[in-house]
C-alpha positions as CSV (number, residue, x, y, z in Angstrom):
1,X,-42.9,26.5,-18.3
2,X,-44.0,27.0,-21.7
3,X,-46.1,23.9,-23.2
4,X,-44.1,21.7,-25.6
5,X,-45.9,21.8,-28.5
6,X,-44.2,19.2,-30.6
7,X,-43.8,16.8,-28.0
8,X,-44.6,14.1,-30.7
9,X,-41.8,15.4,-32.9
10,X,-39.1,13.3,-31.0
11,X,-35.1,13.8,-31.4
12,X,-33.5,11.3,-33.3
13,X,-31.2,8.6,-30.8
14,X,-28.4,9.0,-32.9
15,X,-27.7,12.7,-32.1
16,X,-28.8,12.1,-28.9
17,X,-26.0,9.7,-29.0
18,X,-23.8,11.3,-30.8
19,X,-24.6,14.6,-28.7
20,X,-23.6,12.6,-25.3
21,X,-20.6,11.8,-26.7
22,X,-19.4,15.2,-27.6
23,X,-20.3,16.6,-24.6
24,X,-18.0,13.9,-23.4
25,X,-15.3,15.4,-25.4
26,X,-16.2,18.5,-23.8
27,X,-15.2,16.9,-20.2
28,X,-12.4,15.4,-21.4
29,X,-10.9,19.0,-22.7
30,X,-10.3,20.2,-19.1
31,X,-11.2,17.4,-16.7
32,X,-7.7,15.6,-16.5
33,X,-6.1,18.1,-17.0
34,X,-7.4,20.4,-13.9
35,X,-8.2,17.9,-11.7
36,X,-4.2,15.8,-12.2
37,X,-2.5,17.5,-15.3
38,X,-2.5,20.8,-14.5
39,X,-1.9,20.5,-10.7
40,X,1.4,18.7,-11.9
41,X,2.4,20.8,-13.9
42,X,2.4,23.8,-11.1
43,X,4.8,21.4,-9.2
44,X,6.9,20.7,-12.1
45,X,7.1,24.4,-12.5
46,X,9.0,24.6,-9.2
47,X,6.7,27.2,-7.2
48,X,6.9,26.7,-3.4
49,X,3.5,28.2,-3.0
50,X,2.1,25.3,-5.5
51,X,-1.7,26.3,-3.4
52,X,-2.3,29.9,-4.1
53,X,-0.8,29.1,-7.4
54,X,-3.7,26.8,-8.4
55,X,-6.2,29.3,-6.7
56,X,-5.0,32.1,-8.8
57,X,-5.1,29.9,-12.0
58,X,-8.6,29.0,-10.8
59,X,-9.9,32.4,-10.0
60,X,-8.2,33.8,-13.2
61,X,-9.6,30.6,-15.6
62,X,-13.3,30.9,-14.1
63,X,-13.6,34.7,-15.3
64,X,-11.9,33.8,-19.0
65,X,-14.5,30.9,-19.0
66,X,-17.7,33.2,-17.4
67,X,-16.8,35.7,-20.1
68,X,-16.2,33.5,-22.8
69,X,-19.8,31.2,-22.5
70,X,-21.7,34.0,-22.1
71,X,-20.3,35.9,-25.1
72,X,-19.5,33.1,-27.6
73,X,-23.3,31.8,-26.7
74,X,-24.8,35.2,-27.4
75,X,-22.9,34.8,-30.8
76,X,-23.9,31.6,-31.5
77,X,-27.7,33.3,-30.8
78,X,-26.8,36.3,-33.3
79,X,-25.4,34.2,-35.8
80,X,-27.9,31.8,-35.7
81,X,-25.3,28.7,-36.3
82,X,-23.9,26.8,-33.5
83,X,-21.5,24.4,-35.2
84,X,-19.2,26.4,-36.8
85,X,-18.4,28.4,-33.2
86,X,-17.8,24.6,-32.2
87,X,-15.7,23.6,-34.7
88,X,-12.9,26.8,-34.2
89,X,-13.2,26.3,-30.3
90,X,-12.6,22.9,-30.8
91,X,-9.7,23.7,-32.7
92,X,-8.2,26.5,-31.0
93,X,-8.5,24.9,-27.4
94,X,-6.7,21.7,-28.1
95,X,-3.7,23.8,-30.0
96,X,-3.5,25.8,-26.6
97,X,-3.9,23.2,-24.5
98,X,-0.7,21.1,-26.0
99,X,1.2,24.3,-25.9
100,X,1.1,24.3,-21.8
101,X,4.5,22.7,-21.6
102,X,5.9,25.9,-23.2
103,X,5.2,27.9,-20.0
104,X,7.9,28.2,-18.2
105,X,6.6,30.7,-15.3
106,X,3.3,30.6,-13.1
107,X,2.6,34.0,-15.0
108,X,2.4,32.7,-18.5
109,X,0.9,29.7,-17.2
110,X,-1.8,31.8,-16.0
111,X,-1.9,33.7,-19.5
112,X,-1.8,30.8,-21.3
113,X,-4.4,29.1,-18.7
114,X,-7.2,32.3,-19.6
115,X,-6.4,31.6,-23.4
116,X,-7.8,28.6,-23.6
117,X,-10.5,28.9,-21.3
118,X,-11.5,31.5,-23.9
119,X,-11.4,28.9,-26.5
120,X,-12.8,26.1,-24.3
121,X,-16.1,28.2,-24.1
122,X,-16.5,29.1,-27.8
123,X,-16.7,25.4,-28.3
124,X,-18.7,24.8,-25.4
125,X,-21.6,27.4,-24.8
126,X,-22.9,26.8,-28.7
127,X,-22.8,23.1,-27.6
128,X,-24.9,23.5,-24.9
129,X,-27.8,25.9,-26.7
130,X,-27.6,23.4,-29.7
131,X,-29.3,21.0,-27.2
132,X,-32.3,23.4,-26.8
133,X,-32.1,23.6,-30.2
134,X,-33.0,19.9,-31.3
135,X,-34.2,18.4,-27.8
136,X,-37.6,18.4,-27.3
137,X,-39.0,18.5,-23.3
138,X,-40.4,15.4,-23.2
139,X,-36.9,13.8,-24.0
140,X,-35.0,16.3,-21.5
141,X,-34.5,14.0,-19.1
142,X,-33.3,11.3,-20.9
143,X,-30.6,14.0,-22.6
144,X,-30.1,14.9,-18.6
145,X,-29.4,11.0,-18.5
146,X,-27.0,10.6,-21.4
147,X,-25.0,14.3,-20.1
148,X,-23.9,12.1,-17.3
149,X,-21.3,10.0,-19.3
150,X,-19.8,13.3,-20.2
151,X,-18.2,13.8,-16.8
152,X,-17.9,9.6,-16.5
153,X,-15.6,9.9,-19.5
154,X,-13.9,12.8,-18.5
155,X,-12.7,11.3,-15.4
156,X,-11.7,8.1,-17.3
157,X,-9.5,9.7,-19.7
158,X,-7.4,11.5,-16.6
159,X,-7.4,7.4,-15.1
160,X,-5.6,6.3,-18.7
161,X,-3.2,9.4,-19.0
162,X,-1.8,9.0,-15.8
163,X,-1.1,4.6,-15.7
164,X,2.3,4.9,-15.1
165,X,4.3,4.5,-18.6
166,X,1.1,5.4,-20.7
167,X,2.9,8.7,-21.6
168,X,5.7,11.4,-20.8
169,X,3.7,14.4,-19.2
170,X,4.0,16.5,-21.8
171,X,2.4,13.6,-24.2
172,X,-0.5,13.4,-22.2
173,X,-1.8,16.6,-23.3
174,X,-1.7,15.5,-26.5
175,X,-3.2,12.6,-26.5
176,X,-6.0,14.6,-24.0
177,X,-6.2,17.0,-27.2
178,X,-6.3,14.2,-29.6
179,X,-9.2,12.5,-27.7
180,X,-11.5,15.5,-28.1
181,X,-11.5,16.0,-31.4
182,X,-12.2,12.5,-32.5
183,X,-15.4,12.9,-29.7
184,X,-16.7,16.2,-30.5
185,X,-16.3,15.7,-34.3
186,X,-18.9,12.5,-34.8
187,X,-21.6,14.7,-34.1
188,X,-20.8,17.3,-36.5
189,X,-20.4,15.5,-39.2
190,X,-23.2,12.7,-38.8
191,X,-25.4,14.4,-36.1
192,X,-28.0,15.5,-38.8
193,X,-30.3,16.1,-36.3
194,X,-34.1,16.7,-37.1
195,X,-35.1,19.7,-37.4
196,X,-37.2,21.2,-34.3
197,X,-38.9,24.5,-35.2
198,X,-41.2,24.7,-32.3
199,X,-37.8,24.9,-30.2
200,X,-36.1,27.5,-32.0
201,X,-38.8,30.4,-32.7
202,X,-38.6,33.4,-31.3
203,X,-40.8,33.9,-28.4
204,X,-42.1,37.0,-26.4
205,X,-43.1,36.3,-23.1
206,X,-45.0,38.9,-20.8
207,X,-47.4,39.2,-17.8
208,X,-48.0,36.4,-15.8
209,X,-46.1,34.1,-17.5
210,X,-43.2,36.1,-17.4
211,X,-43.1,36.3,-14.0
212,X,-43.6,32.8,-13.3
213,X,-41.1,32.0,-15.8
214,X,-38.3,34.0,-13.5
215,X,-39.3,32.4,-10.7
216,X,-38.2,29.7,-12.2
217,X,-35.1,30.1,-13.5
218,X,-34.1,32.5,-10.7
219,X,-34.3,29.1,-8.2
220,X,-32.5,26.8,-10.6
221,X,-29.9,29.1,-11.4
222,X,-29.2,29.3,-7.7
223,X,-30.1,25.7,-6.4
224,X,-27.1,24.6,-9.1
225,X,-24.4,27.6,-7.7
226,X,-24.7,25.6,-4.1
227,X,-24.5,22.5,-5.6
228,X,-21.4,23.4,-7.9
229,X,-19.9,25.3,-4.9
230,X,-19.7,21.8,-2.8
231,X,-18.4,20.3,-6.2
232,X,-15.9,22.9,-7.6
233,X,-14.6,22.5,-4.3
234,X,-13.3,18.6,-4.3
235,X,-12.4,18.9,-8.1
236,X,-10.2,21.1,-8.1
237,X,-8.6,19.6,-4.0
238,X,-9.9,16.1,-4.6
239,X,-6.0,15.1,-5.1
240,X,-4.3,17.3,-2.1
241,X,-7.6,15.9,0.2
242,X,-6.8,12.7,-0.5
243,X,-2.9,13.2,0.7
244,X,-3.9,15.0,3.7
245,X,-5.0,11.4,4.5
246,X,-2.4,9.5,2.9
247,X,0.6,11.0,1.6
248,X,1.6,8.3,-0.4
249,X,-1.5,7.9,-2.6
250,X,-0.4,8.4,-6.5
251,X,-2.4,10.5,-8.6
252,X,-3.1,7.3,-11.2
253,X,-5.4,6.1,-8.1
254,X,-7.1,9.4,-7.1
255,X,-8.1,9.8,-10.6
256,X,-9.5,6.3,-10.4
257,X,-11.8,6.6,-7.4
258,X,-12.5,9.9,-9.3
259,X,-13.4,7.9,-12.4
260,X,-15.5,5.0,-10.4
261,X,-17.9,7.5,-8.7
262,X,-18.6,9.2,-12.0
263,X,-19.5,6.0,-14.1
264,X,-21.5,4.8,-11.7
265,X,-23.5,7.5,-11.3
266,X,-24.1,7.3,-15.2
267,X,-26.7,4.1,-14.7
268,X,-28.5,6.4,-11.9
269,X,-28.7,9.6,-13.8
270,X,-30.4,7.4,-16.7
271,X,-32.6,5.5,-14.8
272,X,-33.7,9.1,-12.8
273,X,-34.0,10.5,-16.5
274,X,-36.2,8.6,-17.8
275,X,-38.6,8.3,-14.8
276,X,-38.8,11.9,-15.1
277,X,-39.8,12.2,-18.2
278,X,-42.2,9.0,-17.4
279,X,-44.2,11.0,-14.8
280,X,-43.3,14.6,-16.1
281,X,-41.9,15.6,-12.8
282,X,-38.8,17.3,-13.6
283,X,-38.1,18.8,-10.2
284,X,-37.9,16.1,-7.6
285,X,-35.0,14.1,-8.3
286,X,-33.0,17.3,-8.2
287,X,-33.6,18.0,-5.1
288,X,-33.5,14.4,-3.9
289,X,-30.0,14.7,-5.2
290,X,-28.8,17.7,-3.4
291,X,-30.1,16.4,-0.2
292,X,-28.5,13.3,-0.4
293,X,-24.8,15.4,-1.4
294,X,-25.3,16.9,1.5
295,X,-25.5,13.7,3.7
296,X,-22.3,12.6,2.2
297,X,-20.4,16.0,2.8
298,X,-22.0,15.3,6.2
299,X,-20.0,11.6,6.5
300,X,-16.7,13.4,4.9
301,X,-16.6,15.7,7.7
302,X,-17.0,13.8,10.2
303,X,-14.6,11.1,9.1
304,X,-12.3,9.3,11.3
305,X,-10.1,7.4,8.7
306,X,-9.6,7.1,4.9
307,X,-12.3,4.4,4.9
308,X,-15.1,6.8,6.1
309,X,-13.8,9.2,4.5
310,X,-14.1,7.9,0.6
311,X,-17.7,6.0,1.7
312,X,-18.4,10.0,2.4
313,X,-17.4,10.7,-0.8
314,X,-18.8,7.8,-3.1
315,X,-22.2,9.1,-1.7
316,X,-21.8,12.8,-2.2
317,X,-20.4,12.0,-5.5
318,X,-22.8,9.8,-7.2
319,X,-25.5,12.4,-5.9
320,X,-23.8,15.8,-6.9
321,X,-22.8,13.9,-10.5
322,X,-26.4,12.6,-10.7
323,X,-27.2,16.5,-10.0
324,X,-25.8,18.4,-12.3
325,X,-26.4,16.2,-15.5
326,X,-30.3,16.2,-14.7
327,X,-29.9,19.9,-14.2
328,X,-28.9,20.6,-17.3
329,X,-31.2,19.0,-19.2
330,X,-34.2,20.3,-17.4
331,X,-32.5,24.0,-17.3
332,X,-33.8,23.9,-21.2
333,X,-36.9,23.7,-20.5
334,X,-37.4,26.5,-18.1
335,X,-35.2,29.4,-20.4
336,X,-38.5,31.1,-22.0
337,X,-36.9,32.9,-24.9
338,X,-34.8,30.2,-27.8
339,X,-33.6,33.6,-29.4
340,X,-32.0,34.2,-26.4
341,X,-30.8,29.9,-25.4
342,X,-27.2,30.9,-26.4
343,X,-26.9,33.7,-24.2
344,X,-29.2,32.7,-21.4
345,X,-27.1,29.0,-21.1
346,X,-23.9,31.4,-20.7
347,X,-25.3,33.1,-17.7
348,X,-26.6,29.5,-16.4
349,X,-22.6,28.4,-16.9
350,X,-21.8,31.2,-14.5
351,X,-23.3,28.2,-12.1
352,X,-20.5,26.7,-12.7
353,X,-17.8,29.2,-13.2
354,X,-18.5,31.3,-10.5
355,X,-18.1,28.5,-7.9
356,X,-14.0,28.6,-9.0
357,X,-14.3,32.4,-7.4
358,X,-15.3,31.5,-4.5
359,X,-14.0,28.4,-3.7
360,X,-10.0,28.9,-3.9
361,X,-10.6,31.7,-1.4
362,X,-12.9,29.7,0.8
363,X,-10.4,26.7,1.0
364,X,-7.6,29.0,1.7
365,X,-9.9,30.9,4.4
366,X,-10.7,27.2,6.3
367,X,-8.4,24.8,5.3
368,X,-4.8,25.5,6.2
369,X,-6.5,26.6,9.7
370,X,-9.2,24.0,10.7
371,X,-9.1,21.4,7.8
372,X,-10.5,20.0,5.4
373,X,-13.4,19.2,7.7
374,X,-14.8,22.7,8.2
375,X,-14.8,23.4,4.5
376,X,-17.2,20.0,4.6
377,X,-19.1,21.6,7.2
378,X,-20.2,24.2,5.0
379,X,-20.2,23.0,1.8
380,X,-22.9,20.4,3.5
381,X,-25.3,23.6,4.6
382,X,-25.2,24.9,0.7
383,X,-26.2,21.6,-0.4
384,X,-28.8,21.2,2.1
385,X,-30.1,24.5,1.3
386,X,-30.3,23.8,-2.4
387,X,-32.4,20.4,-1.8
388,X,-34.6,22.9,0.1
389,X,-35.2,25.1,-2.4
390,X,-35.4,22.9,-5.2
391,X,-38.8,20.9,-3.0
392,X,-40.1,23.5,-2.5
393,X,-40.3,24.7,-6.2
394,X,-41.4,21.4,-7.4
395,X,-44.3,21.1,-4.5
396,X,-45.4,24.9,-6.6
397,X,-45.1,23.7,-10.4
């Protein structure tokens, strides 16, 4: 990892603040709405095969929103401006996403569905490089810390859209819409973060360090796409799970339990954060995390009851959520090249995109035959063989 140079140059708390809460707007653009808004709408539409519907929407959506990162970051790079591809994906996502109601088939749906993933991803790939941009290493963690409201508050806002009389359905994509631009706005208009130069000139590395560099990112890119498989997996089933166990429970509480697990595992991720940047040892409480998810995909598969079965999931949870925001922060400091952050944070978001490929066809492969509990089975060895390889790497750097 290259040295941080201007370590003493530290980010300024308000767009650190201001930052957390935009990438909160970020999760509340398409957490409630594919975890409860969009499943609902696939019933309202009528389709008997409501399943392989969402796994087509899923598969199609994750290539839109693989594509889109990776090319509206590589823009952002070229252009050498982040906000402005922010500001029109902002824009253009929360127009599409109240116009869902006017599809009327599961094939415009799906149309409309890749449309704004599109536009979902020219908002959020320049949002993630404009972290690298302005966040020095030795606050990384604590920015790791803070990107675990983001998720927190995504959850909460599919909680308050579905209390029952909050809203007609096709008002709660609205308000969803409405709720993202007043978070994602604050930063771009007071932000005014300080300027980092030492994070943002070009770079050439070679030899030695070039290698050890890949190494690096090779292993984190990886550790996260076993990780995200496990969690891909019971966001986008977390609600039909829940019913195979109780077919009476209403969405308004799965989002909840949702919603509980996530905030708490905000005060973990900022403790963990800030310890790591305390002792400048990044790696460890990454892999910590993954083993831990896979102890608790370990208790849902072997669950007897409900009770056993939602203890199971707390604990994966809190782990997987406490995860994937430490990831990201410390995935900045291992891309070598900040000419190249834009682009290189697309192909990281393929970590979390390509997981949507695989798992509607792995759930359909396990679950309508064994259950829900062989999908566990091996969603628990992916996990455990990230924590693996994430100890191992931090026992070398």
């Amino acid at each position: 990892m290259p040295p941080d140079h201007g370590a003493e140059i530290r980010q300024s708390a308000r767009f650190l603040y201001l930052y957390a809460l935009a990438a909160g707007g970020g999760a509340v653009a398409y957490v409630p709405f594919l975890t409860i808004l969009l499943p609902l709408r696939v019933q309202v539409l009528g389709d008997a095969r409501a399943l392989d519907v969402l796994a087509i929407i899923a598969f199609c959506g994750a290539i839109a929103a693989s594509l889109g990162n990776v090319a509206f970051g590589w823009l952002s790079d070229r252009s050498g401006r982040r906000t402005p591809w922010i500001v029109g994906g902002m824009l253009a996502s929360s127009a599409l996403l109240i116009a869902v109601p006017l599809a009327q088939s599961p094939s415009m749906l799906i149309a409309l569905i890749v449309a704004w993933q599109l536009a979902l991803n020219m908002m959020l790939g320049p949002l993630s490089a404009w972290a690298g941009d302005c966040v020095p290493d030795s606050q990384k963690g604590m920015l790791g810390g803070l990107l675990a409201f983001a998720p927190a508050i995504g959850a909460l806002s599919g909680s308050v859209v579905t209390v029952k009389g909050f809203a007609a359905a096709d008002v709660r994509l609205l308000w969803v819409a409405g709720a993202v631009v007043a978070m994602v706005s604050p930063v771009l208009l007071f932000g005014r973060p300080r300027a980092m130069p030492h994070l943002v000139t070009p770079r050439t590395v070679e030899g030695s360090e070039h290698g050890k560099a890949g190494w690096a990112v090779r292993r984190m890119w990886l550790a996260r796409l076993l990780v995200q498989v496990s969690e891909a997996s019971l966001f986008a089933f977390l609600l039909m799970w829940l019913r195979s166990l109780d077919p009476g429970i209403h969405e308004n509480r799965a989002a909840g339990i949702f919603t509980a697990v996530l905030s708490a595992a905000v005060l973990i991720a900022l403790a963990v954060g800030r310890w790591s940047d305390r002792t400048e040892r990044p790696i460890e409480p990454l892999a910590v995390a993954a083993g831990v998810a896979a102890a608790g995909l370990t208790i849902m598969a072997m669950a007897p009851g409900m009770t056993a079965a939602l203890i199971g999931y707390v604990v994966f949870g809190l782990a997987s959520s406490v995860f994937l925001a430490l990831h990201t922060g410390q995935t900045l400091r291992v891309l070598p090249q900040p000419q190249h952050r834009g682009r290189d944070m697309g192909v990281f978001n393929l970590t979390n995109t390509v997981p949507s490929l695989i798992m509607p066809w792995l759930t359909l492969a396990l679950v309508p035959r064994y259950g829900f509990e062989s999908l566990f089975a091996v969603l628990t060895v992916l996990s455990a063989s990230a924590a693996v390889m994430l100890a191992l790497m931090a026992r070398r750097s």
